[in-house]
N, C-alpha and C positions, 0 to 999 in steps of 0.2 A: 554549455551550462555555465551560467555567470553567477559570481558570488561564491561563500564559502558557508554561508545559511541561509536559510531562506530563501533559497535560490531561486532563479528565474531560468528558465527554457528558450534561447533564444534559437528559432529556427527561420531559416532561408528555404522560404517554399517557392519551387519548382511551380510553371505555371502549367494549370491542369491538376495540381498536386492538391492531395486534400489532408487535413489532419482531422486529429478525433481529439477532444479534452472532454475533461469533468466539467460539467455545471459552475458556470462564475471563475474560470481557472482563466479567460484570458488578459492580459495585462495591456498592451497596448501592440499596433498593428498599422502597416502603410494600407491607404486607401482602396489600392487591388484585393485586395482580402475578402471574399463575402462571408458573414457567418449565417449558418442556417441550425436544425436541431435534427438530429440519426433517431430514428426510434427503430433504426435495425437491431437486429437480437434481442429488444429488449427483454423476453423474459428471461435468456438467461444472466444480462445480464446484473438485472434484478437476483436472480440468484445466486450471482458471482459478489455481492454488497452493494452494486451501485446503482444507480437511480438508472432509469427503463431510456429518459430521455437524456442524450447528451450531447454536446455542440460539437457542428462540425465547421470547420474553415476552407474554403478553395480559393486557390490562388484566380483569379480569373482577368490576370494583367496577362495577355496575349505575349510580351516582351521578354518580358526581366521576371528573378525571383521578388518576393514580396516579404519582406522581414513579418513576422510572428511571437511576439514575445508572450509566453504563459507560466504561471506561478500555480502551485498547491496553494488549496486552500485551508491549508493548517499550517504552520510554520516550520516547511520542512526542507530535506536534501530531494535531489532528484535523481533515479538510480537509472540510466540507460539498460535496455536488452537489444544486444543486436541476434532479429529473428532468421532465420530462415525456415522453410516451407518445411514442415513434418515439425518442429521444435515447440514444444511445450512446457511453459513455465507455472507451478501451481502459486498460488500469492494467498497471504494475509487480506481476509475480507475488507475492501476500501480501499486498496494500494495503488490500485491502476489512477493512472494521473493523465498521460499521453500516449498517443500511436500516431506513427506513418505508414505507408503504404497497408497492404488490408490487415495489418494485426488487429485485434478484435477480441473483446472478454467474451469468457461463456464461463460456464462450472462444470465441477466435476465430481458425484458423491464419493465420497466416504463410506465404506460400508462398513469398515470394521466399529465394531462398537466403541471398545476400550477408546481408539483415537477420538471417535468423535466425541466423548465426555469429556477425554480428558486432555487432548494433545492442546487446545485453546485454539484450534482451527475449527470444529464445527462439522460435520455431518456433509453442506454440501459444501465445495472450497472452492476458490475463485482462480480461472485461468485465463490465461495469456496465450497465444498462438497466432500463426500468419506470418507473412514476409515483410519484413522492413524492420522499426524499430517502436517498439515501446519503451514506455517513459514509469516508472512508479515512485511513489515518492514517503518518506520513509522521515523519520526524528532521529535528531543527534546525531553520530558517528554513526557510517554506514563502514560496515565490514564485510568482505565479500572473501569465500574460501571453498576453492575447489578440493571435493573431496574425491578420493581414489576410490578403486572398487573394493568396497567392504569396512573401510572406513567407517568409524560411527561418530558421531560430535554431539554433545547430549548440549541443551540449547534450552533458555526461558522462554516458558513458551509465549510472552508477549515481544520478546525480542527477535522471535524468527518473523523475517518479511516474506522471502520466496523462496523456494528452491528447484530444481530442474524434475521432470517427471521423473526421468532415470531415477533420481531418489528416491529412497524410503521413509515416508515419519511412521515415526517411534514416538514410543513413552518408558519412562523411565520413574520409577518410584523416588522421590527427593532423599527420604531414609528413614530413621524411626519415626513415634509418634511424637516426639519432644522436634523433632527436626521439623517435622509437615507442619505440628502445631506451633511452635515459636520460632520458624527459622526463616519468616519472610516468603516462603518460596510455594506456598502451598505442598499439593500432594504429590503433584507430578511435573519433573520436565520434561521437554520435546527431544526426541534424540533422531537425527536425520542421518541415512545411510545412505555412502557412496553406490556408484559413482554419479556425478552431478555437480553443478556447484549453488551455496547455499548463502541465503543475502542475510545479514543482521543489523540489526539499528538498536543504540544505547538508550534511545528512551521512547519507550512506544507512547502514544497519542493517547490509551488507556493511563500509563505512570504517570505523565503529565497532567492529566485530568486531576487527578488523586494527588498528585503535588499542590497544585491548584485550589481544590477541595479544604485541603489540611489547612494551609496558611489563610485560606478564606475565612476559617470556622475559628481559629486562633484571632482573627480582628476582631472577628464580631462578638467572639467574650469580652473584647475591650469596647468595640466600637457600636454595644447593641444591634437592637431590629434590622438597622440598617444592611448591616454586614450579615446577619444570618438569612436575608433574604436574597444577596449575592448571592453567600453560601451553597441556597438552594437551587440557586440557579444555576450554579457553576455543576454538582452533585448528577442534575439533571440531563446535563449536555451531552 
């Protein structure tokens, strides 16, 4: 993983070897490489947040490995999972970035009510599973903290990326009506229980937007129509 933002994936694929990315995630590649499109799993993966169809790469240089260089498609870090067979990682909808060997997205519901209002993952949640390694990718400073058994870590819920099955999401009430209502935070954080470990990122893709958004809307009081039609378009994204 090269860089310190924005990072790029640089992988040495094995010939025979295949990788899996997101849509428009590859960056450049030696000429052994073929890339083709997986519309395997796609409904779950469609339920897991990502698109049904997504590109795969095979080394097919008989020789030598074949360099693969891939980047997120939003301006992010890239968070390695090293898998083995049985291990399941639950993610924030849209996180999956990359895999090697057969890791693979699908989903998993959510049945409790309360989480799915209000934990800001959603009803059905997006998983990671398979042997080798997944790739997800994540804004700002990624934090990563294995939790013991019983452990609770109470978390925003736009800053939680993934955390291991083993865990629990939680919700947790922010605090009064003066707190929910003027204290930034809304009504509820996400509170995840050990054992497990749990991924966080300092500015989710949703804050950034709304950073975005704000200083958009701030030009276009100065800068007219022009700016409020950015605005809107940024608002929309």
């Amino acid at each position: 993983i090269l860089g310190t933002d924005m990072q790029i994936l640089s992988l040495a694929v094995k010939p025979g070897e295949k990788v899996l990315v997101e849509q428009g995630g590859m960056m450049m590649m030696e000429p052994g490489m073929k890339g083709s499109v997986s519309f395997a799993n796609w409904f779950g993966r469609c339920c897991g947040g990502e698109r049904c169809c997504m590109d795969e790469y095979v080394n097919d240089e008989p020789e030598r490995p074949q360099m693969l260089g891939l980047t997120p498609n939003v301006p992010a870090k890239v968070i390695p999972l090293q898998m083995r067979q049985g291990d399941l990682v639950r993610c924030k909808k849209g996180a999956f970035f990359a895999s090697t060997g057969t890791v693979e997205i699908d989903y998993k519901y959510d049945c409790n009510p309360a989480r799915c209002c209000c934990s800001g993952q959603g009803c059905v949640q997006q998983t990671v599973s398979g042997e080798g390694v997944g790739f997800l990718s994540a804004m700002g400073t990624i934090m990563t903290k294995k939790l013991a058994e019983g452990e609770v870590l109470v978390v925003d819920t736009n800053s939680l990326v993934a955390w291991d099955d083993t865990a629990e999401l939680g919700i947790r009430r922010v605090g009064g009506c003066c707190t929910c209502c003027c204290g930034g935070e809304g009504m509820f954080n996400s509170t995840v229980t050990g054992p497990g470990t749990v991924y966080f990122q300092s500015m989710s893709f949703e804050r950034f937007k709304a950073s975005l958004a704000v200083q958009v809307t701030r030009q276009a009081a100065v800068g007219g129509a022009a700016g409020g039609v950015v605005g809107g378009l940024v608002s929309s994204a």
